[in-house]
C-alpha positions in Angstrom: 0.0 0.0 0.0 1.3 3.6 -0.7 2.4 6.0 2.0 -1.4 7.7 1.8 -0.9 9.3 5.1 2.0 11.4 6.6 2.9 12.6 9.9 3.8 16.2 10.0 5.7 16.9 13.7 6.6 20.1 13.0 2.7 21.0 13.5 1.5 17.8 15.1 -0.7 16.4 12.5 -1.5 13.3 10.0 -1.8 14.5 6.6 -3.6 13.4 4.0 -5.3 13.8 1.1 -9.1 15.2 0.1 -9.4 12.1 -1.8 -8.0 9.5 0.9 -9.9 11.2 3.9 -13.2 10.6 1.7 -12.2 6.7 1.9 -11.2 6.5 5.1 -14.6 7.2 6.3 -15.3 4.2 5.4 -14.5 2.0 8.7 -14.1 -0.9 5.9 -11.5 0.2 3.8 -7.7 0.0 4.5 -7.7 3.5 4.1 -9.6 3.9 7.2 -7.5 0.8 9.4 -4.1 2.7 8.3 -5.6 6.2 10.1 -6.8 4.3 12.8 -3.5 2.8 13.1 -1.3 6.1 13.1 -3.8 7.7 15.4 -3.5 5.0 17.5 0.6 5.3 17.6 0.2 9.8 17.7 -3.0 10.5 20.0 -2.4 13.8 20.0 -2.3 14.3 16.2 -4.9 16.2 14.4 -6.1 14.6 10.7 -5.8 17.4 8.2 -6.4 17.7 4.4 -3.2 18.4 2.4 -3.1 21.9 1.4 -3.3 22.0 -2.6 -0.5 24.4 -4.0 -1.7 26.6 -6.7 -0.3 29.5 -8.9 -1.2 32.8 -8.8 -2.0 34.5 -11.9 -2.1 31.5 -14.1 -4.2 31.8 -17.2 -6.9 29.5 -17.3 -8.9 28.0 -20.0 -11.9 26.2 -18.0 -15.0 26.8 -19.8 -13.3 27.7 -23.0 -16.0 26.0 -25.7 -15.5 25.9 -29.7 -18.7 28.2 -29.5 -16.8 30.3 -27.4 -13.9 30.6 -29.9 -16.2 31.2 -32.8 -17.8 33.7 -30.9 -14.4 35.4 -29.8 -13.0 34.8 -33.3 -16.2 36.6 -34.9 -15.0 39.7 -32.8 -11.9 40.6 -34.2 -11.0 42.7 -36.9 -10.4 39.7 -39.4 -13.0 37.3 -38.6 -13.3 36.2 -42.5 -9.1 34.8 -42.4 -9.2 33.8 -39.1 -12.3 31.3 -39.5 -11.1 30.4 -42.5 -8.0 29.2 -40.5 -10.1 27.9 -37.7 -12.1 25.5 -40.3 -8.9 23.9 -41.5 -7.8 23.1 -38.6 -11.5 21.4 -37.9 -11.2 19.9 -41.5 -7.7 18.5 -40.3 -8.6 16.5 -37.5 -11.6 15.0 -39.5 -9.6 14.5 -41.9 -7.1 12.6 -39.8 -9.4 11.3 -37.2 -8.3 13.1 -34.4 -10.6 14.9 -31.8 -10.9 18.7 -33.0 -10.9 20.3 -29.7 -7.3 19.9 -28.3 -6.0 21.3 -31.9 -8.5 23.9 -32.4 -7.5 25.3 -28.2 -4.1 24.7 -29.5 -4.5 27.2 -32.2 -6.8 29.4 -30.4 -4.3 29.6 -27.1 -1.2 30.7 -29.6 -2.8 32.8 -31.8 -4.7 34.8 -29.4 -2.5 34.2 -26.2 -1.7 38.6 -25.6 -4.9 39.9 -25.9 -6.7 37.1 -24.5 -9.0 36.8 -21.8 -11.8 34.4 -20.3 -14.2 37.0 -19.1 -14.4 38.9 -22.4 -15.0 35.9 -24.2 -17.7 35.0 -22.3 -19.3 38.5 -22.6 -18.6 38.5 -26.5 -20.7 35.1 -25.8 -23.0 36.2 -24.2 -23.6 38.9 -26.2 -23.4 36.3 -29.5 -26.1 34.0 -27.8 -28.5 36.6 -27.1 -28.6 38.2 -30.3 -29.2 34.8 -32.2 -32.0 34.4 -28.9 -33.3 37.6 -30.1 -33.5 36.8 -33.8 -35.7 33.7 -33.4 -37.7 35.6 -31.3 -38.8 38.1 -33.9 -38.6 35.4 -36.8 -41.4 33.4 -34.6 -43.1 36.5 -33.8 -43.1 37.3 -37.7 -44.4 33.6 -38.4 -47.1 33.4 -35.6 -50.6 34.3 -37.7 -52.5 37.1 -36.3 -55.0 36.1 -33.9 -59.0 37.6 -34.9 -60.4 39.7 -32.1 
């Protein structure tokens, strides 16, 4: 079994992680009989969850959708060459049977990597969404027959 716990002395504590505290609620997994265990030997330790380290200021994709891109793409001063780029790169992982999203972020990331930003792409979004909402709207308000009063 891995080392899934650790004793910290400097603070008096077993350390562990999110994941292997979850388990080792479970009175009938080894998870739990290894924390019983080093309790058992430190009495006096406190169980905490492993602090996760992260950067600050790193730019962050989560979200980032090829509607998204469109949309952000659609923006910019030359939407017409850039989508034409864009659809090669979608023609080239049909093409070559590979899945179209890790190459089309790819592109996206490199080409637009200065001026890029999550929260203005999902306003320019937004914004894209609502006036294709609004269009249907008023093209099934111009197809709904007029009701006789």
């Amino acid at each position: 079994m891995k080392n899934l716990f650790a004793y910290d002395f400097t603070t008096n504590t077993i350390v562990a992680s999110k994941a292997t505290l979850k388990k080792a609620g479970n009175p009938t997994t080894p998870e739990y009989k290894a924390l019983m265990k080093m309790i058992a030997e430190q009495p006096t330790f406190k169980v905490v969850e492993k602090a996760i380290n992260t950067k600050s200021g790193k730019t962050t994709y989560k979200g980032l959708t090829i509607e998204m891109m469109e949309s952000y793409i659609n923006a910019q001063e030359n939407p017409v060459a850039l989508c034409a780029e864009f659809e090669r790169i979608r023609q080239f992982a049909k093409n070559n049977k590979q899945r179209e999203y890790p190459l089309l972020k790819q592109w996206f990331v490199e080409k637009f990597k200065e001026q890029y930003k999550m929260t203005d792409a999902k306003k320019i979004h937004a914004k894209r969404v609502m006036a294709k909402a609004a269009g249907k709207v008023v093209k099934l308000a111009a197809a709904k027959p007029a009701v006789n009063q």
